[in-house]
Steps between C-alpha positions, in 0.01 A plus 500: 500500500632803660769297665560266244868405378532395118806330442548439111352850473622577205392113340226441284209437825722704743452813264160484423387593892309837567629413857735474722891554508682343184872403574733349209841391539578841445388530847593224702734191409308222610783225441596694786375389857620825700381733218134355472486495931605905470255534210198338673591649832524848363172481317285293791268298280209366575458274201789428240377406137838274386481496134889539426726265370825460228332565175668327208331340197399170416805405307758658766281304735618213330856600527510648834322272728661451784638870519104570439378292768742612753489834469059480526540318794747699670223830457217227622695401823615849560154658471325247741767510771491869487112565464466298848815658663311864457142359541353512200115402540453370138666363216458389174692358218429510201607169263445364165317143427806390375508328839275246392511227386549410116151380415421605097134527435395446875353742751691576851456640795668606844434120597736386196814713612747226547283176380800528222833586330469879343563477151872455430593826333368739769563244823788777675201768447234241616706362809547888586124553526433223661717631775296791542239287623681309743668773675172654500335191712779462698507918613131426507515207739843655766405855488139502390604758219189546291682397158363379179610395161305629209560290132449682223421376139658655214481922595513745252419872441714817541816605638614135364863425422477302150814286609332388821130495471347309318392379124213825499814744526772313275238506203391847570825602480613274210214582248593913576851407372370325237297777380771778524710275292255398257511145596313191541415416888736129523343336836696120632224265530155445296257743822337192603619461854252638761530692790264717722609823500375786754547831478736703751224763654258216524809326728526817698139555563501167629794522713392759676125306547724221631667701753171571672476140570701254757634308236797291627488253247605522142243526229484565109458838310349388131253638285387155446489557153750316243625649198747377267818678345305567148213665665726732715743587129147568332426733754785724435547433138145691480574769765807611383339467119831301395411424128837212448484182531532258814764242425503237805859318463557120665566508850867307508470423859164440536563161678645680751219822511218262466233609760222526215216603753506623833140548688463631845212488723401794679199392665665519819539900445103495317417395889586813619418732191209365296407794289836615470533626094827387368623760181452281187824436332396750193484809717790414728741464137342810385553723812871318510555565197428878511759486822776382259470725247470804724848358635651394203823645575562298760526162265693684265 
């Protein structure tokens, strides 16, 4: 991965490389066509990793979607164009399985990408993943780029920011307050929705497996495993030895947050790695846990 360019570098997956040269937009301004040609052109890449996008969280999400959509897809389109204008060899992108379709309780799989409407609270972030894949067939099939999309399930682990990533983080850093102010731990909800969550080295490790491969088609990064909201709030109640009480509140909106269960399939990647070990979810809280409160200050 010598010659390896991370943008998102400083993101919850982009950080978490051993390898390769990590770019954030303190770097480059990828909304920026000119800037992101004189970025890739300076550094000569020979395979980009495109894991950045417009952070916000889920409920400015719902109040900034078109500015949200626009701005993801302006750093997509700028990337591809400029990856092929320097001659980069390979690239990957790195989306979320928001993109498909809104199917509680069922399995997917890279088959099932646009069978069906995303789930209408998350369709700007959905739609913008999609895209990924698309211009990532279509540079495949005028310029033979060798470009992939990569879905992940529900990442997690350290270097996380608790507005942006995820339900493991926001409870993490939620039951910590809780316990410096003497507090019970108030989660929306009742924990029984299910998702399968995957640690962030484990999506690394894998990455970088992937990369060895000629994969120009998209395909799933899962654990395979499903857990639901309780389990992962057990986890940490008992790591971080919080001795209050869990109050889970009514969600108000639940009608419109009602994606109860979300499985993926990832025997598509269990074809290439069959004895790969996945972290269980106990260890990967525990060693993300340890992350936080070694950076407290940070969330302060």
């Amino acid at each position: 991965m010598s010659n390896t360019l991370i943008l998102g570098g400083s993101g919850l997956v982009g950080s978490n490389f051993s390898h390769g040269t990590k770019l954030s937009s303190k770097d480059v301004n990828l909304l920026n066509y000119e800037d992101t040609l004189r970025c890739f052109d300076y550094y000569k890449p020979e395979t980009i990793i495109h894991s950045a996008s417009k952070k916000v969280s889920s409920q400015l999400l719902q109040l900034q979607k078109a500015d949200y959509f626009h701005e993801n897809m302006s750093i997509n389109l700028n990337v591809f164009r400029a990856a092929n204008e320097v001659g980069v060899n390979k690239l990957i992108s790195l989306a979320s399985i928001n993109a498909f379709p809104y199917k509680t309780g069922e399995f997917f799989n890279e088959d099932d990408l646009f069978i069906g409407e995303p789930h209408i609270t998350n369709y700007a972030d959905a739609y913008n993943h999609r895209m990924k894949h698309i211009l990532s067939k279509a540079y495949n099939d005028q310029y033979d780029m060798k470009s992939s999309t990569i879905f992940l399930s529900n990442t997690y682990g350290p270097s996380f920011n608790h507005v942006c990533n995820g339900v493991v983080s926001i409870v993490i850093d939620k039951c910590y307050k809780a316990m410096e102010k003497g507090e019970d731990l108030i989660l929306k909800g009742d924990g029984s929705d299910v998702r399968d969550f995957i640690y962030v080295k484990d999506v690394v490790k894998l990455i970088e497996m992937l990369m060895g491969i000629r994969l120009t088609d998209s395909i799933i990064i899962s654990s395979g495993i499903q857990s639901s909201i309780k389990e992962v709030v057990d986890i940490v109640v008992d790591k971080m030895n919080f001795k209050g009480e869990v109050i889970w509140e009514k969600w108000e909106n639940k009608e419109l947050d009602n994606i109860s269960k979300k499985y993926c399939d990832n025997t598509k990647l269990k074809t290439f790695f069959p004895k790969f070990e996945f972290t269980s979810l106990t260890d990967g809280i525990d060693t993300t846990i340890n992350w936080y409160l070694d950076n407290i200050e940070k969330f302060k």
